[in-house]
C-alpha angles and dihedrals in degrees: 000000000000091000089052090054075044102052086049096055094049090044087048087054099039088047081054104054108048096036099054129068094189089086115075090229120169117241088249096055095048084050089058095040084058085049100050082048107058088039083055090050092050099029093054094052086051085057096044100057088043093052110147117244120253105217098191122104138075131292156179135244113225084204085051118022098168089052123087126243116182125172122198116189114199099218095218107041093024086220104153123217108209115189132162143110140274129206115284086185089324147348113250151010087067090293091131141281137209101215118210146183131206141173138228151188116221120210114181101288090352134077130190104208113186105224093183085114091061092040093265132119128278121250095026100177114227121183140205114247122171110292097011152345122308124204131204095252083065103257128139125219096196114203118244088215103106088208106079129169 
């Protein structure tokens, strides 16, 4: 992010200098503004389409749309809190509902949950795909957020 503020500023100088007439600016440095211009255009979109992904939010659970699925990244040690419920009998409308809690390790689009609370294994790799998280099983926790890379 801060590259990209960077990258504006740079752009909003460099637009500066070589549109107005009112600096004194010598002709190298307006050369250089055109060029800092054009490596911020291109540079930002680079940015742009390698944007990390941003794995906190709700979701749902195509195997159990009625249950909850929430993900919650710390930024700085990238430890995941993973909480939500599964069916007992169902999800919803107060028909009861087993209430759990995971962790997780986030590492840029993937995430290794350990499922050993719940009787599963430990480091199951879930990755980002457009929309959600996908798990090896083949499930899909879809986010509720409209906007998806």
């Amino acid at each position: 992010m801060l590259i990209m503020k960077t990258s504006l500023y740079v752009t909003l100088a460099a637009s500066l200098a070589v549109s107005t007439n009112a600096w004194a600016v010598p002709s190298f440095v307006k050369k250089a503004a055109s060029v800092a211009t054009a490596s911020a255009i291109i540079g930002g979109s680079a940015l742009v389409s390698n944007a990390v992904v941003d794995l906190n939010g709700s979701y749902t659970d195509e195997q159990h749309p009625e249950c909850t699925r929430q993900v919650k990244v710390n930024r700085f040690t990238k430890v995941a809190k993973l909480t939500g419920t599964d069916p007992n009998p169902a999800c919803g409308f107060g028909t009861g509902e087993k209430a759990w809690t995971l962790t997780g390790k986030v590492n840029g689009e993937q995430i290794l949950v350990d499922e050993t609370p719940i009787g599963g294994p430990n480091k199951v790799p879930g990755v980002w795909e457009k929309g959600g998280i996908r798990f090896p099983d083949g499930k899909k926790w879809v986010s509720k957020v409209v906007d998806h890379f």
